[in-house]
C-alpha positions as CSV (number, residue, x, y, z in Angstrom):
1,X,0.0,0.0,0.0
2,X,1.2,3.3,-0.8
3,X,2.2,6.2,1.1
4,X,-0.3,9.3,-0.4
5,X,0.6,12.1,1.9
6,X,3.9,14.0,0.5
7,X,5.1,15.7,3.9
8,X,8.8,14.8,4.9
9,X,8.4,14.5,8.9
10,X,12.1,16.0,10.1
11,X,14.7,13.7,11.2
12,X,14.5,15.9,14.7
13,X,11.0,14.8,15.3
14,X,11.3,10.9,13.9
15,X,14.2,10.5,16.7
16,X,11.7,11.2,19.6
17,X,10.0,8.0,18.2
18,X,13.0,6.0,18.1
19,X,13.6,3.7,21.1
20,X,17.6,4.6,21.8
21,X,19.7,1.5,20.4
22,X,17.2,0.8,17.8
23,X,16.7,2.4,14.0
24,X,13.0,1.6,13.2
25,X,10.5,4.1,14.5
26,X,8.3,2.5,17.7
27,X,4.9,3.9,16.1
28,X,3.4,3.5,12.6
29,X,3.8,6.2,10.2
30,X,0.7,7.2,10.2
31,X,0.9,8.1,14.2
32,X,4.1,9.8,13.7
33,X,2.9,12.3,10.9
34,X,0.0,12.8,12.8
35,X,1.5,13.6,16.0
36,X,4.2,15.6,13.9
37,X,0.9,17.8,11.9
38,X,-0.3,18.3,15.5
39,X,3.2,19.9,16.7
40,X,3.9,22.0,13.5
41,X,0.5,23.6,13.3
42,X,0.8,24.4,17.3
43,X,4.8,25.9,16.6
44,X,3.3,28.1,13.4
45,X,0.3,29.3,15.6
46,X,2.4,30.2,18.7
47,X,4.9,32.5,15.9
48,X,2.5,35.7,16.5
49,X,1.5,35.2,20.2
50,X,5.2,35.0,20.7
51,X,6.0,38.5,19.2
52,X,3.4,40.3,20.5
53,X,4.0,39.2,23.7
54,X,7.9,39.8,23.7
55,X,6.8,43.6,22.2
56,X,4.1,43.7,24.6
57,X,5.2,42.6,27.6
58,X,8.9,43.7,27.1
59,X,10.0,39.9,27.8
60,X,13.3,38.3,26.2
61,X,13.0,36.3,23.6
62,X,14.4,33.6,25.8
63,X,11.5,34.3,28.7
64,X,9.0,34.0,26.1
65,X,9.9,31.0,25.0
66,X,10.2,29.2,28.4
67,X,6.4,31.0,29.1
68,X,5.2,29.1,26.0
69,X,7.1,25.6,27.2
70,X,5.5,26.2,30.7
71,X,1.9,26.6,28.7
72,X,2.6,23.5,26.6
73,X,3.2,21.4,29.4
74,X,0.4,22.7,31.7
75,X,-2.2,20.5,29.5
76,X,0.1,17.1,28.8
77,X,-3.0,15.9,27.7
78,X,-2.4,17.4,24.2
79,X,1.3,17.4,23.7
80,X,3.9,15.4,25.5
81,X,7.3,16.7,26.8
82,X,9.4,15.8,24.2
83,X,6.6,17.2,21.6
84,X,6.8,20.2,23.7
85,X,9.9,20.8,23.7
86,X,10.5,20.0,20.1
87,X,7.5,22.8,19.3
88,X,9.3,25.3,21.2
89,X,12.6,24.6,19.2
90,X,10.3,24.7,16.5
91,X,9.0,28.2,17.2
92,X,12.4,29.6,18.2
93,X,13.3,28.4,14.7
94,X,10.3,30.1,12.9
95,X,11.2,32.9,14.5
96,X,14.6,33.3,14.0
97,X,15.4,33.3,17.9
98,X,18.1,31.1,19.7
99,X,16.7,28.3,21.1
100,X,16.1,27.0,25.1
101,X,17.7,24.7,26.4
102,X,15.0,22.3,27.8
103,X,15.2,18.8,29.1
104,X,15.5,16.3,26.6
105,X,15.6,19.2,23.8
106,X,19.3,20.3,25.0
107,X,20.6,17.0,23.4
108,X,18.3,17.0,20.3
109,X,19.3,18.1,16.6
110,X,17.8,21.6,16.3
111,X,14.0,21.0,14.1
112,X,14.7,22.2,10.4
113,X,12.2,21.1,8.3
114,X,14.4,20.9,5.2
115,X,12.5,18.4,2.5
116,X,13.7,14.6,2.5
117,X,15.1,14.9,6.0
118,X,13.6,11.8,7.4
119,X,11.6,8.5,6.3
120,X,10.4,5.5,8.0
121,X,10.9,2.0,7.1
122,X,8.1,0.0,6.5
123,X,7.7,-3.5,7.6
124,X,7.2,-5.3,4.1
């Protein structure tokens, strides 16, 4: 069966789905891209609350981010840590800011999204 949907999930993200010592993903493909939609439409979203609230509220751009870690992690019931720490690299990245250093996310590649960066293998 064929893989339809044409979006290149980022080796950054995939290796939150890798069990360390192993090279196949621990989820299906379909979890993973879904999980990975979820996280990229919640990083773009966050892009404008950010600035106004750095401009606003006169925070650093470091502050802010931590603020919007803090408020991802206050309802795990949507996004995990990893998946909120990735997001927060994410937004950093979007917009144009260094990124934290959080948890797990201190050790992790940084989230470009360039095209082709990742694929899963599929059990035949």
């Amino acid at each position: 069966m064929p893989i339809d949907n044409q979006i290149d999930i980022p080796q950054s993200f995939m290796l939150m789905h890798v069990t360390p010592g192993h090279t196949r993903p621990n989820a299906s493909h379909g979890v993973i891209l879904d999980r990975y939609e979820r996280c990229e439409d919640m990083a773009c979203m966050l892009t404008e609350h950010a600035r106004t609230i750095a401009f606003k509220e006169n925070f650093s751009e470091q502050e802010v981010l931590m603020r919007c870690h803090r408020g991802l992690m206050a309802d795990a019931s949507n996004f995990n840590e990893k998946e909120s720490a990735w997001i927060v690299r994410r937004l950093a990245e979007l917009l144009e800011w260094a990124p934290p250093e959080i948890g797990d996310a201190a050790g992790m590649p940084a989230p470009a999204c360039e095209p082709g960066s990742a694929t899963i293998s599929r059990s035949p």
